[in-house]
N, C-alpha and C positions, 0 to 999 in steps of 0.2 A: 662371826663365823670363823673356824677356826685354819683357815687357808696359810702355810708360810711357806716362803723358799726356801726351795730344796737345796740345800747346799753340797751336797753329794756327788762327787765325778759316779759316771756310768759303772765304775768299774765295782765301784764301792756298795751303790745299790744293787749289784749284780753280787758280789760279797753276801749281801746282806738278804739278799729273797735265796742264795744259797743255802742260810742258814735257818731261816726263818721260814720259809715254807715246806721242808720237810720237816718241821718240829711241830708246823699249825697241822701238817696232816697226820701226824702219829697222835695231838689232842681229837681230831675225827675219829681215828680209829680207836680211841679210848672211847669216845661217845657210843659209838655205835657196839663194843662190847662192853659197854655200861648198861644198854637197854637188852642184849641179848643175851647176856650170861645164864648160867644157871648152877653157877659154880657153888658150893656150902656159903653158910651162914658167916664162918669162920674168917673165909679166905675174902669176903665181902670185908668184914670188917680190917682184914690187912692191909687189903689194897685202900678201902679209906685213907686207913693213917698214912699210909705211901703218898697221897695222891695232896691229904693236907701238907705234910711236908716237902713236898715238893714247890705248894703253891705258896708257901712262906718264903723258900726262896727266890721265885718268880720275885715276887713283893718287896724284895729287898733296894729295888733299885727301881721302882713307879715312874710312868710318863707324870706330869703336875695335871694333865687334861688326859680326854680321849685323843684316840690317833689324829682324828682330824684328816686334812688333805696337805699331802707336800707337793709342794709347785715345783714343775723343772721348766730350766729354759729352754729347752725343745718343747715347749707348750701343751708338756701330760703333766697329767696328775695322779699321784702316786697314794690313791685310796683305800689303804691294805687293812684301815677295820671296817671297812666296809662289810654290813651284815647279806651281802650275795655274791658282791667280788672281791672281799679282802683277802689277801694273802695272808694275814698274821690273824684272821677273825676266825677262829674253830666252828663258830656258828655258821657261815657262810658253805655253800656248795663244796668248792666255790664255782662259778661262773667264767669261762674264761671269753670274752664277746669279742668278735672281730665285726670289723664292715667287710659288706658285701650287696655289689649291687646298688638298690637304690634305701639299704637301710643295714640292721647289724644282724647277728646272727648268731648262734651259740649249741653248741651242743654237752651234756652234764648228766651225769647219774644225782637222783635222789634217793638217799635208802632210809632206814629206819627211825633217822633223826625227826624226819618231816611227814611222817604217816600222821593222816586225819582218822577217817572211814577204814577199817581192817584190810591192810594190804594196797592204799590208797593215799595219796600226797593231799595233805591237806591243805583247805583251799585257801588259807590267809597265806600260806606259803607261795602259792603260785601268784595268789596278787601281789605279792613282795616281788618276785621272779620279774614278774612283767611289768611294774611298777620300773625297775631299773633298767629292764629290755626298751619301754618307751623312752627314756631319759635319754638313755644312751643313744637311740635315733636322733632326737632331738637336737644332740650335743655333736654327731657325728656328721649332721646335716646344716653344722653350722646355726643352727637357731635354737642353742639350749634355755634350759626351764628349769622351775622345780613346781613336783605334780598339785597340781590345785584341782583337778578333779582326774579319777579312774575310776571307769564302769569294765564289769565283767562277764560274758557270758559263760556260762559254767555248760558244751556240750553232751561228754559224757565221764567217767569217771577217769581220773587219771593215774595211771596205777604207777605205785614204784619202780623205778629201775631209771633204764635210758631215756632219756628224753631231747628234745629240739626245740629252740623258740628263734622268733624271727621279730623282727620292728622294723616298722619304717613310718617315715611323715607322712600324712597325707596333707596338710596346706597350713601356714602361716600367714598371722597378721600381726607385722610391728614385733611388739614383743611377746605375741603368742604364738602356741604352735601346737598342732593337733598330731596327733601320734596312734597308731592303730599296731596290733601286735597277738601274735597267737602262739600257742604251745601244742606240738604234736609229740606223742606215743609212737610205739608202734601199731599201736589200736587206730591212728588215725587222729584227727582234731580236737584237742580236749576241749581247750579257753579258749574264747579271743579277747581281746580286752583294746578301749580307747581310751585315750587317754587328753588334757590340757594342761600345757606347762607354760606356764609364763617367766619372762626373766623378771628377778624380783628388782627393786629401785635402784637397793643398795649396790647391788652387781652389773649393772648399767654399764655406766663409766669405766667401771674396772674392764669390761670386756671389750669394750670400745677403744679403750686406750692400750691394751695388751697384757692389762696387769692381770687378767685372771681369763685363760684361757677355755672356751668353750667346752672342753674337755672336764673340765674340773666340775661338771657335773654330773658326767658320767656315773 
């Protein structure tokens, strides 16, 4: 698993999501008038070559792996390819989850990137969504996991735009922990979804002794 320390003063990471997150969001904003243009044939093939050239120079200087997780010693983890809350991940929302209460919380627009059904968030999207809302309870609650089973219920359709999701625990054993979690519209209750995460062998020890904070699976 690809976990290292952060070696970074605050200031530095603070430097760097100044750079880096207004650049992930202007690749959003290319997505989303990548699916909705309707601009000539012409101006299609310009912006291509723009966009390959571009990503040659991106390339010129590659991580050796994916982003992976970096550890801080204030006990977060700093998971920015993450594909719901990365900060450097175009794919992602992103998500931004706070705690609250007896679980976490989040509110996010979905637009065109994540349409299933016409005008509709598609639903391997929302189980991704809620997939990392249950983790994050988990992780928030002190008894993090990674998902070994999530069930769905699909209420009614979930339409593009604003949305809200919520998690929290609902009971622990040892190193399992049950997690329960829903998504609202302004239509009301889409999803709900439950979830089992268990701490896996390898991360035991590490989290017992301090070396990998609960958080790091958020």
């Amino acid at each position: 698993m690809d976990y290292r320390i952060d070696e970074l003063s605050r200031e530095e990471v603070e430097a760097e999501r100044a750079v880096y997150g207004p650049f992930t969001e202007s690749l959003r904003g290319l997505v989303d008038a990548a699916i909705r243009t309707t601009v000539p044939a012409e101006e299609i093939r310009r912006a291509q070559a723009e966009v390959e050239a571009i990503t040659e120079r991106l390339r010129a200087a590659p991580m050796r792996t994916t982003y992976g997780v970096d550890l801080r010693t204030d006990g977060r983890g700093r998971a920015w390819g993450n594909a719901v809350v990365g900060l450097r991940n175009a794919v992602a929302p992103p998500l931004t989850i706070v705690q609250e209460g007896r679980g976490v919380r989040s509110s996010f627009t979905l637009g065109a990137a994540y349409e299933g059904p016409p005008g509709s968030v598609h639903g391997g999207v929302l189980a991704l969504v809620l997939d990392q809302m249950l983790g994050e309870a988990a992780g928030a609650g002190g008894k993090p996991g990674m998902t070994a089973t999530l069930t769905l219920s699909y209420r009614q359709r979930t339409a593009l735009g604003p949305l809200t999701s919520e998690a929290w625990i609902e009971r622990s054993e040892g190193i399992k922990t049950w997690a329960r979690g829903e998504i609202h519209s302004p239509d009301g209750l889409t999803v709900e979804a439950e979830g089992l995460f268990i701490l896996p062998k390898w991360a035991r020890e590490r989290v017992e002794s301090g070396l990998l904070p609960v958080e790091s699976f958020e």
